[in-house]
Backbone as a printed PyTorch tensor [residue, N CA C, xyz], in Angstrom:
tensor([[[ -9.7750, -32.6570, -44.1020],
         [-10.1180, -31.2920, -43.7560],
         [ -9.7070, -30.4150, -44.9330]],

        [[-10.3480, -29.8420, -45.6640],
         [-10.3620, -29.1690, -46.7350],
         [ -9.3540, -27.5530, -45.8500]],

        [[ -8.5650, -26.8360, -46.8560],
         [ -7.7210, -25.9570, -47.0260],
         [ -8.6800, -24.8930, -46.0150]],

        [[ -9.1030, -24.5410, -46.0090],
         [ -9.7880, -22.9950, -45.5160],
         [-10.6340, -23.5200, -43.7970]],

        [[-11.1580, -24.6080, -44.1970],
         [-11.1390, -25.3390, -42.7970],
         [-10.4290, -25.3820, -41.9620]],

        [[ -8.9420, -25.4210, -42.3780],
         [ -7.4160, -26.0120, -41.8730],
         [ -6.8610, -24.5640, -41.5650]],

        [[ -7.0250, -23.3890, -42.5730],
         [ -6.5060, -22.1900, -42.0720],
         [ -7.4190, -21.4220, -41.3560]],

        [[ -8.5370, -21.7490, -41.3050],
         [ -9.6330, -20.7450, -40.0920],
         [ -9.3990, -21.7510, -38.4830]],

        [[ -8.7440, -23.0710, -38.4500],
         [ -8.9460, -23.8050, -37.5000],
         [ -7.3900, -23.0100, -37.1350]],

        [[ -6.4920, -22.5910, -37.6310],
         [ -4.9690, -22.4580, -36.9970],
         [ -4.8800, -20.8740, -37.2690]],

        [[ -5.9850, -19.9280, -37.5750],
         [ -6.1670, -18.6120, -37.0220],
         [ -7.0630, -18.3090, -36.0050]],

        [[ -7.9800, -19.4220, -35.5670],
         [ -8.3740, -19.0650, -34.4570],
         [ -7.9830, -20.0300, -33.0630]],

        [[ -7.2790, -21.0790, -33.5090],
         [ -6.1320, -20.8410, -32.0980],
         [ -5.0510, -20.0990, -32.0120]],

        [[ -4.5770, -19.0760, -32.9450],
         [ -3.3660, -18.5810, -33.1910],
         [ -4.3010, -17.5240, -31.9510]],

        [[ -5.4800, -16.8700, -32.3960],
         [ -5.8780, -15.9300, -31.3750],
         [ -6.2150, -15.7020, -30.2680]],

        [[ -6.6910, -17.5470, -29.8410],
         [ -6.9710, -18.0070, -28.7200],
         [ -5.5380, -17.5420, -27.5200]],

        [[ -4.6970, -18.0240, -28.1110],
         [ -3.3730, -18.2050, -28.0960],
         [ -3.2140, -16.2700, -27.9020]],

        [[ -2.9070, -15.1860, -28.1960],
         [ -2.9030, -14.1220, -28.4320],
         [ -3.7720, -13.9180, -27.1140]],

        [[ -4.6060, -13.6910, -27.2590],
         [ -6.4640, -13.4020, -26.5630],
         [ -6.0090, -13.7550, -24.8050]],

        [[ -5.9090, -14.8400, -24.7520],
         [ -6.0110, -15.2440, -23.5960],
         [ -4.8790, -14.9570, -22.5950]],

        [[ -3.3560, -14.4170, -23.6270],
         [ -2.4620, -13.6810, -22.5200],
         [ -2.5050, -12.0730, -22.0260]],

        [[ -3.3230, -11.9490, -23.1220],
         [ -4.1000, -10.3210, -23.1160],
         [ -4.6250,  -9.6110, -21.7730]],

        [[ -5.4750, -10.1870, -21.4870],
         [ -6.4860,  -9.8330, -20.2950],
         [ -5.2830,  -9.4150, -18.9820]],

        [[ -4.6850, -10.3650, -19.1680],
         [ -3.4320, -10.4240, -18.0660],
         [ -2.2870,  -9.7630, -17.9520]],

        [[ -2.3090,  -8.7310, -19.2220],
         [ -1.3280,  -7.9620, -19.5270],
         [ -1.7180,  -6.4500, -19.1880]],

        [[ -3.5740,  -6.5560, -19.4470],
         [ -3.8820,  -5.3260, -19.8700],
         [ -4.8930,  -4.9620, -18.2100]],

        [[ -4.8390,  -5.8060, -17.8650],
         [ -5.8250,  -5.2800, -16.3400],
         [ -5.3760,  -4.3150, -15.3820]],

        [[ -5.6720,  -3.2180, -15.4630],
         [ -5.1270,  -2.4860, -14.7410],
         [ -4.4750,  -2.5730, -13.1200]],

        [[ -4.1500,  -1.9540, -12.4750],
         [ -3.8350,  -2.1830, -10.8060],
         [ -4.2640,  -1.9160,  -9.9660]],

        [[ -5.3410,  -2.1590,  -8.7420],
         [ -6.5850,  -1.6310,  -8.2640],
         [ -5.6330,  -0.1780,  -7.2150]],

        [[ -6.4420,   0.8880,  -7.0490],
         [ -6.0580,   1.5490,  -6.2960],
         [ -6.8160,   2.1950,  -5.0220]],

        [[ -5.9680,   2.0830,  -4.0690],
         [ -6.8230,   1.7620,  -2.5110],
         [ -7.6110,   3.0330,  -2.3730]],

        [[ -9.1590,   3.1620,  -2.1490],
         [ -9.5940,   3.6450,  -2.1200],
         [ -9.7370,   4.7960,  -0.4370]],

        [[ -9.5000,   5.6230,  -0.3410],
         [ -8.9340,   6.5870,   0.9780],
         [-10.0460,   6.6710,   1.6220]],

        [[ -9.9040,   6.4810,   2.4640],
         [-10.8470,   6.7160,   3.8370],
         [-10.9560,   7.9020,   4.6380]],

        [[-11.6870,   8.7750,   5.0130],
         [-11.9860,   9.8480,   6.3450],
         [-11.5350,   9.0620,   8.0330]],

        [[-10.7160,   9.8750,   8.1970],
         [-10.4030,   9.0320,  10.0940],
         [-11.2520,  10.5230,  10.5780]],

        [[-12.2310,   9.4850,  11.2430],
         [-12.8350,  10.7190,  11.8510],
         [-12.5210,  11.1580,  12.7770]],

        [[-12.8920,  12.1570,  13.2520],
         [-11.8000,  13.0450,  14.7290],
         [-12.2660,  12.7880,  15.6110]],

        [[-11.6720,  12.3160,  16.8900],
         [-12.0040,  11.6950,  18.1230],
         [-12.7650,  12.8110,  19.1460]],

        [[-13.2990,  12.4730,  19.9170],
         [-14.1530,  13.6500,  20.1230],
         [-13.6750,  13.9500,  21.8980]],

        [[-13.5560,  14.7590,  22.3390],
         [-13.0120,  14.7560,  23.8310],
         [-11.9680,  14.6360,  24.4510]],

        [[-11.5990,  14.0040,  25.2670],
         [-10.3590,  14.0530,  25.2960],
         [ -9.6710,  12.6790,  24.6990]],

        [[ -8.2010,  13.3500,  24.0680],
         [ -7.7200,  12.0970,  23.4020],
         [ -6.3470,  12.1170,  22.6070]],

        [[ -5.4740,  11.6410,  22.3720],
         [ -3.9460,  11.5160,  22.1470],
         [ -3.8860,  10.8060,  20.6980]],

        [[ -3.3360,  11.5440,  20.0290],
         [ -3.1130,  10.7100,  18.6120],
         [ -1.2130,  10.8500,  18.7020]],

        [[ -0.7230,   9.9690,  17.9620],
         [  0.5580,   9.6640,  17.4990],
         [  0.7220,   9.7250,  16.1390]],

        [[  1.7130,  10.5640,  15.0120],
         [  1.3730,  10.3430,  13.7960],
         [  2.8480,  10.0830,  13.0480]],

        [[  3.4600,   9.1710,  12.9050],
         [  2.6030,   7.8600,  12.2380],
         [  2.5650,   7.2580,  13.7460]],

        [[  1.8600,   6.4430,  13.2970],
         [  1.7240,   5.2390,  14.4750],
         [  2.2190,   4.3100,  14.4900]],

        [[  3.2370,   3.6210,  13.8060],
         [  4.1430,   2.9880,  13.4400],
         [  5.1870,   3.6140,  13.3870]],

        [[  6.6150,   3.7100,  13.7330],
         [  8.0870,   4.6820,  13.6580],
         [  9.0960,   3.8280,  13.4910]],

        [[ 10.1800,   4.0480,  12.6440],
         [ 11.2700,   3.1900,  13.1680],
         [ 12.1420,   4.2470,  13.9410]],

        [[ 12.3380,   3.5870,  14.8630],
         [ 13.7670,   4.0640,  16.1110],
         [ 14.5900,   4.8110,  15.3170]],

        [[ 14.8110,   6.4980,  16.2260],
         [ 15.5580,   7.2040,  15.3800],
         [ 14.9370,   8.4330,  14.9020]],

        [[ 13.6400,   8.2770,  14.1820],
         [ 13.0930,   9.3800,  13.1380],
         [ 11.5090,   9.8540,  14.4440]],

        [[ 10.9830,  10.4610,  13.8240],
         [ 10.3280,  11.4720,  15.0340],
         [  9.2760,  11.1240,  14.3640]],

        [[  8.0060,  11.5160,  15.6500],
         [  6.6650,  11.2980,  15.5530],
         [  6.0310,  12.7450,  15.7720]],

        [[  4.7800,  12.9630,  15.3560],
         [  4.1130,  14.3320,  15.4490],
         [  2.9390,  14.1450,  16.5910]],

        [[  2.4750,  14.6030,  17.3740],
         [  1.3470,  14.1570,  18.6380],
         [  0.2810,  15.2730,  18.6240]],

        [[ -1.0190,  14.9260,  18.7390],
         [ -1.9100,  16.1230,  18.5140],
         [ -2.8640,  15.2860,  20.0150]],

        [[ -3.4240,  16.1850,  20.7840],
         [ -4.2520,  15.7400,  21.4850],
         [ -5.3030,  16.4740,  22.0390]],

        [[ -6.1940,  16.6940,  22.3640],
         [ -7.2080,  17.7510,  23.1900],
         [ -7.4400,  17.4440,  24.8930]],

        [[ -7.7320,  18.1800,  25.5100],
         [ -8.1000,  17.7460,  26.8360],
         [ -9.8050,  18.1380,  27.4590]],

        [[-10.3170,  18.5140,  26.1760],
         [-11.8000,  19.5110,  26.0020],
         [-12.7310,  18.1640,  26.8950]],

        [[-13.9080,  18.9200,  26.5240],
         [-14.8250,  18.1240,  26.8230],
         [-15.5190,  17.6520,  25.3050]],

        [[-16.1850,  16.5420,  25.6810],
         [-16.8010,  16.4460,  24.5930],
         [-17.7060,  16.5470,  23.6110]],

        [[-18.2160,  17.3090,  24.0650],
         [-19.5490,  18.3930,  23.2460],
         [-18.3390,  19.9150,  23.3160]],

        [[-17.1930,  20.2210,  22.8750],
         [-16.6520,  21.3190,  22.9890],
         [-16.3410,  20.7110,  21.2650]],

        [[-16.7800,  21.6600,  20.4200],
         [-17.1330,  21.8050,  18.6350],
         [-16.8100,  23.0490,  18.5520]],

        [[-15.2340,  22.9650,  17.6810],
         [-14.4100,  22.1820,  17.7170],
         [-13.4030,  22.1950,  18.8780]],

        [[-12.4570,  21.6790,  19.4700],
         [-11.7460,  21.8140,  20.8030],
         [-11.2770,  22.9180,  20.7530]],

        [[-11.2200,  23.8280,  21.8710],
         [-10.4850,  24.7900,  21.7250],
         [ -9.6910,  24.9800,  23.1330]],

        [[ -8.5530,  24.1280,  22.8800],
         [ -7.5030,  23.3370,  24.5370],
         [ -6.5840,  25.0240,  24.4960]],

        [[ -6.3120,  25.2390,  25.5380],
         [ -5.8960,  26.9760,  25.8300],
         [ -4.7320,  26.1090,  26.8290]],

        [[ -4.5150,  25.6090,  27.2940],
         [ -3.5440,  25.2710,  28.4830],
         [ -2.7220,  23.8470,  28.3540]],

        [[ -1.0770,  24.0670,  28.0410],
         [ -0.8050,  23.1020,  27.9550],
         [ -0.4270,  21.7790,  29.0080]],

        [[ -0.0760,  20.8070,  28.1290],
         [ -0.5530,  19.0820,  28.2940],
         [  0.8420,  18.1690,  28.2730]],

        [[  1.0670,  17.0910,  29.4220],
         [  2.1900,  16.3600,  29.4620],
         [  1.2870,  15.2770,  28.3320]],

        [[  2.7390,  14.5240,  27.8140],
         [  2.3560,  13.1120,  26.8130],
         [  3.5050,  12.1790,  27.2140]],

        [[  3.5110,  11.8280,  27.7380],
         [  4.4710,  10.9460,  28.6280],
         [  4.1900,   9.0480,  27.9210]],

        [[  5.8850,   8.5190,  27.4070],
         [  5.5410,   7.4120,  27.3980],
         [  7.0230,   6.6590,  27.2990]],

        [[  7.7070,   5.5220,  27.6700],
         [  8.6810,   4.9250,  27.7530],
         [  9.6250,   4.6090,  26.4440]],

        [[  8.3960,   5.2730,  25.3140],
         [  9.2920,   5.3880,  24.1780],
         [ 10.3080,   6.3140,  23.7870]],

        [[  9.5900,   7.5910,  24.2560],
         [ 10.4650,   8.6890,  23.8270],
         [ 10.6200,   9.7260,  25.2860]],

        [[ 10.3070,   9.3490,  26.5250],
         [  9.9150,   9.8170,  27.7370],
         [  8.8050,  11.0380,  27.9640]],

        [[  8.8430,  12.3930,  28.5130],
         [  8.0770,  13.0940,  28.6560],
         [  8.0250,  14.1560,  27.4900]],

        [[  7.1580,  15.1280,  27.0660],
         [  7.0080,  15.6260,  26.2930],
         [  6.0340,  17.0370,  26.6830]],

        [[  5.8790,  18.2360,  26.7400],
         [  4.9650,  19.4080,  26.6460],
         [  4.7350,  19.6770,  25.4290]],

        [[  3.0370,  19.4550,  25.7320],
         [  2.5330,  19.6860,  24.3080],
         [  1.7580,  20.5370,  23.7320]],

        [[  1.8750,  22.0050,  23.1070],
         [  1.1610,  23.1850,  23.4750],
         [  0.1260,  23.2420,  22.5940]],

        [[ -0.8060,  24.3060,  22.3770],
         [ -2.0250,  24.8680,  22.0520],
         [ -1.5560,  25.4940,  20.5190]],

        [[ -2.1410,  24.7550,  19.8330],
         [ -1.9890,  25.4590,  18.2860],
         [ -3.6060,  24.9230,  17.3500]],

        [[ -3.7500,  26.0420,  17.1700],
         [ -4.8880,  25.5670,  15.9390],
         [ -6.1260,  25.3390,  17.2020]],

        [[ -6.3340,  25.1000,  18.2660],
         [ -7.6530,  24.8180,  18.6840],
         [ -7.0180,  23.0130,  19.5890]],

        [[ -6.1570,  22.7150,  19.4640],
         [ -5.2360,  21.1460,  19.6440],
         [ -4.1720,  21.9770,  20.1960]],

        [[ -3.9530,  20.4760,  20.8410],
         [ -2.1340,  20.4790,  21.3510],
         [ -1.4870,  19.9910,  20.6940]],

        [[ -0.4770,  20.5070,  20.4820],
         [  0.4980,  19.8770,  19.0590],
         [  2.0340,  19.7760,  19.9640]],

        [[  2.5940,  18.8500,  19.0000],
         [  3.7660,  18.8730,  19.7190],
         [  4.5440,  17.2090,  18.9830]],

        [[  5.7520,  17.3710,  19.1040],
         [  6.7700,  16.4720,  17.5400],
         [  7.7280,  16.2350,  18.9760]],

        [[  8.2860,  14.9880,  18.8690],
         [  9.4990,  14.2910,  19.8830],
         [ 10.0170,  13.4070,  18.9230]],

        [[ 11.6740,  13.0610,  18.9540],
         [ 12.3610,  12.1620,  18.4280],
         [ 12.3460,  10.7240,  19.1110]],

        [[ 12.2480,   9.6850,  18.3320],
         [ 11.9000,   8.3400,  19.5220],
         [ 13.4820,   8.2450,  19.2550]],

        [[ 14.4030,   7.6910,  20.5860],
         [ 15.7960,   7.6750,  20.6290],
         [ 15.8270,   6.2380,  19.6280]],

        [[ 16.9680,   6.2570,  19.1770],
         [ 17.5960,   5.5720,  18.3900],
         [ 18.3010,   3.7460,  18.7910]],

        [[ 18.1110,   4.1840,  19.8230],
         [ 18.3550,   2.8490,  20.6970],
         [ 17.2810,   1.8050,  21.2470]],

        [[ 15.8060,   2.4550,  21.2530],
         [ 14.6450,   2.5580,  21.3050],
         [ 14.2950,   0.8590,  21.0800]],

        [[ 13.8040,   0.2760,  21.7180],
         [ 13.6870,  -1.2950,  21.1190],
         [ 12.4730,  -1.3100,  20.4550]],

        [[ 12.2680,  -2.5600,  19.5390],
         [ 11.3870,  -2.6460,  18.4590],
         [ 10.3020,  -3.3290,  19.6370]],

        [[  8.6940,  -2.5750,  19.4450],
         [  7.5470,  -3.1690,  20.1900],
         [  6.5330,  -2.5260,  20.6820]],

        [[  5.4800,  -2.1690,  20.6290],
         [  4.6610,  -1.4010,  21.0810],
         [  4.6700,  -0.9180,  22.1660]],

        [[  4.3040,   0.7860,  22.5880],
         [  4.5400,   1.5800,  23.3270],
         [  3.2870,   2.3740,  23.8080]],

        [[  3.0390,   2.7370,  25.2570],
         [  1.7570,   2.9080,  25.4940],
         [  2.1430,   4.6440,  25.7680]],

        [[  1.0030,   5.4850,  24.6710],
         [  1.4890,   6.7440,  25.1270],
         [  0.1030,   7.2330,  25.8190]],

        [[  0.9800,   8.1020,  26.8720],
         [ -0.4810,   8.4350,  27.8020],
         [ -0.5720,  10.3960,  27.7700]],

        [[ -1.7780,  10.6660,  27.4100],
         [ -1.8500,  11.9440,  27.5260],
         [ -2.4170,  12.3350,  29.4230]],

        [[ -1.9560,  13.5690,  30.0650],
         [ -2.3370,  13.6850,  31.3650],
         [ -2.7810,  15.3950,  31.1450]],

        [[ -3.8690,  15.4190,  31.3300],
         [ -4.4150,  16.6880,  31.0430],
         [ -4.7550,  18.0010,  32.4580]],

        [[ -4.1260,  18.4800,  32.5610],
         [ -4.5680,  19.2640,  33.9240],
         [ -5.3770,  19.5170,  34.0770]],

        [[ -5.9050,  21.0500,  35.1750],
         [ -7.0020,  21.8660,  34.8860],
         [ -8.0550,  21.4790,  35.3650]],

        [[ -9.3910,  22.1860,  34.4080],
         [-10.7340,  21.7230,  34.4820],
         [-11.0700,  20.3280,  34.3990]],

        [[-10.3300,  19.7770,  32.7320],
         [-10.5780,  18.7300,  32.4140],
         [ -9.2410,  17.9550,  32.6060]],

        [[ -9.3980,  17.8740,  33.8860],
         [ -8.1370,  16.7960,  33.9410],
         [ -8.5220,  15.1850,  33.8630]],

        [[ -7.0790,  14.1840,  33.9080],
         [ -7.9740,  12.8210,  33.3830],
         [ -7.1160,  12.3110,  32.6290]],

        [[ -7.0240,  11.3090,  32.1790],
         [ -6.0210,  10.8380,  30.8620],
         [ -6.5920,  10.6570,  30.0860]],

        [[ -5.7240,   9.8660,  28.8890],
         [ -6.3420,   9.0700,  27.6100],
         [ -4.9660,   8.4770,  27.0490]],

        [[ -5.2400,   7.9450,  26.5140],
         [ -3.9410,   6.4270,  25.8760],
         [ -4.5380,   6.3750,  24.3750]],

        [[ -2.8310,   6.2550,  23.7440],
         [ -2.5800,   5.7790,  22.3980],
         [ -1.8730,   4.8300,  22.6330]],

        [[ -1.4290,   4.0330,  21.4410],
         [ -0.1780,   2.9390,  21.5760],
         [  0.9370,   3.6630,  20.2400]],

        [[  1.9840,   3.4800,  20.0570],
         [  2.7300,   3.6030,  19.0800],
         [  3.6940,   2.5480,  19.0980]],

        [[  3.6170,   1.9020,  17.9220],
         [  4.6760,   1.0300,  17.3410],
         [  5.8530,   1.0860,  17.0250]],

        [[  7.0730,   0.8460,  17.7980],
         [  8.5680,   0.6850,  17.2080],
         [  9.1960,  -0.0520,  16.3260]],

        [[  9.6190,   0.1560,  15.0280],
         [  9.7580,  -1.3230,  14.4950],
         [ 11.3720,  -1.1270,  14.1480]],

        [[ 12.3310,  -2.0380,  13.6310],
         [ 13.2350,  -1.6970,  13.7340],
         [ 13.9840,  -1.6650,  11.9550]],

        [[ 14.9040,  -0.9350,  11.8140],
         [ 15.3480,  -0.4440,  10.7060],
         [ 15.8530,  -1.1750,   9.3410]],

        [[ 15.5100,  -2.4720,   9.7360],
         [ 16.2070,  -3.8100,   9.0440],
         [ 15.0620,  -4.0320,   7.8260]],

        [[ 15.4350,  -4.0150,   6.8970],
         [ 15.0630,  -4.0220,   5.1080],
         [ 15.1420,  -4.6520,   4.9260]],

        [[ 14.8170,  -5.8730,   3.8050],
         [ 14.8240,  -6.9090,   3.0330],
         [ 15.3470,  -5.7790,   1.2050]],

        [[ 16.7050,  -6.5520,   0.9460],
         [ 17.3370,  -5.7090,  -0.2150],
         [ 15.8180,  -5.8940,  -1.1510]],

        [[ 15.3720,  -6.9860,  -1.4270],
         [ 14.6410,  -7.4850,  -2.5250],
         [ 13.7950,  -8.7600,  -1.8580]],

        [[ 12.3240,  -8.4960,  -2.2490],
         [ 11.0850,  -9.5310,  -2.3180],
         [ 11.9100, -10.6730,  -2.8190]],

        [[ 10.4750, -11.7170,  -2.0760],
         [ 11.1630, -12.8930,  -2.5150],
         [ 10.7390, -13.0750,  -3.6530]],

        [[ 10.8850, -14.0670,  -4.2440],
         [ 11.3750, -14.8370,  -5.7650],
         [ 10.2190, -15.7740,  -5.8690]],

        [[  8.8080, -15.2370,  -5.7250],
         [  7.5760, -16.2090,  -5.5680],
         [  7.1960, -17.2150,  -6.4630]],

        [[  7.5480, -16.4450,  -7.9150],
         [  6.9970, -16.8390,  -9.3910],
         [  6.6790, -15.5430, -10.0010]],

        [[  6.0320, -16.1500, -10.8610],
         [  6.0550, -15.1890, -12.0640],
         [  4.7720, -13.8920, -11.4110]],

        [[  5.1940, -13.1640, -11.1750],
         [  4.1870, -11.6750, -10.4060],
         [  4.8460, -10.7350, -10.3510]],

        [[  3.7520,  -9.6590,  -9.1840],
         [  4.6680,  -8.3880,  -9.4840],
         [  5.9690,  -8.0620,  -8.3510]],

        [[  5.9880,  -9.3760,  -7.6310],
         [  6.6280,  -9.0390,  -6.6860],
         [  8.2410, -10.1040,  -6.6830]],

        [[  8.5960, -10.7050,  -8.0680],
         [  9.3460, -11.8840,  -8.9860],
         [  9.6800, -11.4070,  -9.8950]],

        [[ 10.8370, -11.5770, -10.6260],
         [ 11.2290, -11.8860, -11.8550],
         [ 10.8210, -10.2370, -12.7720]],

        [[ 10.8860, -10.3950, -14.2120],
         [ 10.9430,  -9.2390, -14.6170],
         [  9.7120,  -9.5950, -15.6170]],

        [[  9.5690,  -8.0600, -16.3060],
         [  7.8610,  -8.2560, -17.4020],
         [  8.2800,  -8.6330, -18.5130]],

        [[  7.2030,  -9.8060, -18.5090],
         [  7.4680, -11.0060, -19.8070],
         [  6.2350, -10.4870, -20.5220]],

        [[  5.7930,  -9.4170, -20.5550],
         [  4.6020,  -9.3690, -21.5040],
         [  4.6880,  -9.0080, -22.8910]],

        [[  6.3520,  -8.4930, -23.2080],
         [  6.2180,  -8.3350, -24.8610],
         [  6.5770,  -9.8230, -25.0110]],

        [[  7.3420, -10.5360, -24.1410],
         [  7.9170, -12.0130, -24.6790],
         [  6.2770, -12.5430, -24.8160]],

        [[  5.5870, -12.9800, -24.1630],
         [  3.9380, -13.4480, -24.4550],
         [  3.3200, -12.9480, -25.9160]],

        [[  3.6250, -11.7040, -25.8580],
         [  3.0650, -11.0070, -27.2210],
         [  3.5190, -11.8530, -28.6750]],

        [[  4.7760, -11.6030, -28.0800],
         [  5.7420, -12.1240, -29.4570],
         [  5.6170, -13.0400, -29.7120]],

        [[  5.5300, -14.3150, -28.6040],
         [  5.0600, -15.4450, -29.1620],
         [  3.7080, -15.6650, -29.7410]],

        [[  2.5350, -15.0550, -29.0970],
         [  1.4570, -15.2770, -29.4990],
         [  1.2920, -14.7840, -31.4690]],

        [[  1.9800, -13.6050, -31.7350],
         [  2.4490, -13.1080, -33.1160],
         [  3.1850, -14.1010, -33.7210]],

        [[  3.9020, -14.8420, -33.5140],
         [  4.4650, -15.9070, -33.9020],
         [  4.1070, -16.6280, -34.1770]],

        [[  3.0770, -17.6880, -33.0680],
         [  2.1720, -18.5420, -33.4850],
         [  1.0640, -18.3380, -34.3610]],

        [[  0.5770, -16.8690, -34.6450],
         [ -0.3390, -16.7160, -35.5730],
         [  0.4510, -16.4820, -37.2700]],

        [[  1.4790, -16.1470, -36.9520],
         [  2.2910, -16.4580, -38.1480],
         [  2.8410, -17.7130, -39.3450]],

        [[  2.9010, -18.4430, -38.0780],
         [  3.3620, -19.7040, -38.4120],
         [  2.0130, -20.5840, -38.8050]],

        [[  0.8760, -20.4310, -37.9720],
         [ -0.3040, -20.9370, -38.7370],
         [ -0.9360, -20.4620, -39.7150]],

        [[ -0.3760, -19.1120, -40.1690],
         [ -0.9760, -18.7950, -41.4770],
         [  0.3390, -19.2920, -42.7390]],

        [[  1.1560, -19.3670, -42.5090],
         [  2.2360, -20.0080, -43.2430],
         [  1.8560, -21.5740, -43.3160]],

        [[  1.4650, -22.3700, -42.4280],
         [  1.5350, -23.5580, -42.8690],
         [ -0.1550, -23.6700, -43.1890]],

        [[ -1.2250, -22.4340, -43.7030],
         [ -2.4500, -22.8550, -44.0560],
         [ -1.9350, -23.1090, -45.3630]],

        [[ -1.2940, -21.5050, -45.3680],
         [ -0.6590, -21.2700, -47.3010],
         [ -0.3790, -22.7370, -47.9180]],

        [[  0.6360, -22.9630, -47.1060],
         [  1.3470, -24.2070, -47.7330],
         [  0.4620, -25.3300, -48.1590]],

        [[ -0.5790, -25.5150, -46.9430],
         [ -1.3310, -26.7080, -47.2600],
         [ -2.4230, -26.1710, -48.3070]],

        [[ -2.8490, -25.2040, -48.6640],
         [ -3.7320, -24.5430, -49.9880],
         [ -3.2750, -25.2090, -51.1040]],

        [[ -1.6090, -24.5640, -50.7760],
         [ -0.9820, -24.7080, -52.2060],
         [ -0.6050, -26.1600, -52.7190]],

        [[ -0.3400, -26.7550, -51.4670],
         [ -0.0370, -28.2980, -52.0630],
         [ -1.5060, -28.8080, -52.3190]],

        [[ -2.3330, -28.6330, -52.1730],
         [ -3.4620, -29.5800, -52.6740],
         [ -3.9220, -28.7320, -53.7620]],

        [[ -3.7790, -27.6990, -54.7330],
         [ -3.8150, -27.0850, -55.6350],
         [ -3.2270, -27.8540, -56.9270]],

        [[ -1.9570, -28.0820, -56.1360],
         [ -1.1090, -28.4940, -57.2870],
         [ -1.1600, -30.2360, -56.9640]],

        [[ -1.8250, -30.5920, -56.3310],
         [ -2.0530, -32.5920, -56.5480],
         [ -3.4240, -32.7440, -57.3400]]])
């Protein structure tokens, strides 16, 4: 294998080498694209979040309208009654019933059925569920392998080597130039 053969064959695996840890360094991180929750129409009980841990408080919005009433406009307030956080009055703000309760702290971890009871004209129920979960953390992800959820970023160490290896194959083209120069 003639000299220039020998150094174009060990600069382009030096880049192969380079190239191929690249892509994997440089791909960006997808980001979740947001959705519209569309608004329930009639009568109906939301929980926000819908998931809680025991302890910290939930926000409740509900209507008792009818459902061709664009947009609700609930004038009279509404029980929200549920075994998580017990009874609740939930008044008229904005055109909705609004209304925030603390889930007690003792509260067991497990889904909870909340029921709105609407008086009046439009009396009647409607049901949410809300989730209890309980306060217990994991200090640190597990130890999967090499990702983003493992170990620490090896991407200048990849770099460096790949710079390395293209170093070292242009050093040993030199060398082999020069020794068959001088035989």
């Amino acid at each position: 294998m003639s000299g220039r053969r020998a150094l174009a064959a060990v600069a382009i695996s030096a880049w192969i080498v380079v190239l191929t840890g690249a892509p994997a360094l440089a791909a960006p991180t997808p980001t979740p694209t947001p959705t519209a929750v569309p608004v329930p129409e009639g009568r109906f009980v939301e929980v926000n979040p819908s998931t809680v841990e025991a302890g910290f408080i939930v926000g409740l919005r509900a209507s008792c309208t009818a459902a061709d009433d664009d947009p609700p406009q609930d004038t009279e307030p509404a029980i929200v009654e549920s075994t998580a956080f017990g009874e609740i009055t939930v008044k008229p703000q904005f055109g909705y019933l609004t209304g925030a309760v603390t889930v007690p702290a003792d509260t067991k971890a497990r889904s909870y059925r909340v029921v709105l009871d609407c008086p009046g004209l439009f009396s009647g129920t409607a049901s949410t569920t809300l989730n209890v979960v309980t306060g217990n953390r994991p200090s640190r992800g597990p130890a999967t392998g090499f990702g983003s959820t493992a170990g620490d970023d090896n991407s200048s160490l990849v770099l460096g080597g790949g710079m390395l290896t293209l170093a070292a194959g242009l050093v040993l083209a030199v060398l082999t130039v020069r020794r068959r120069r001088t035989a």
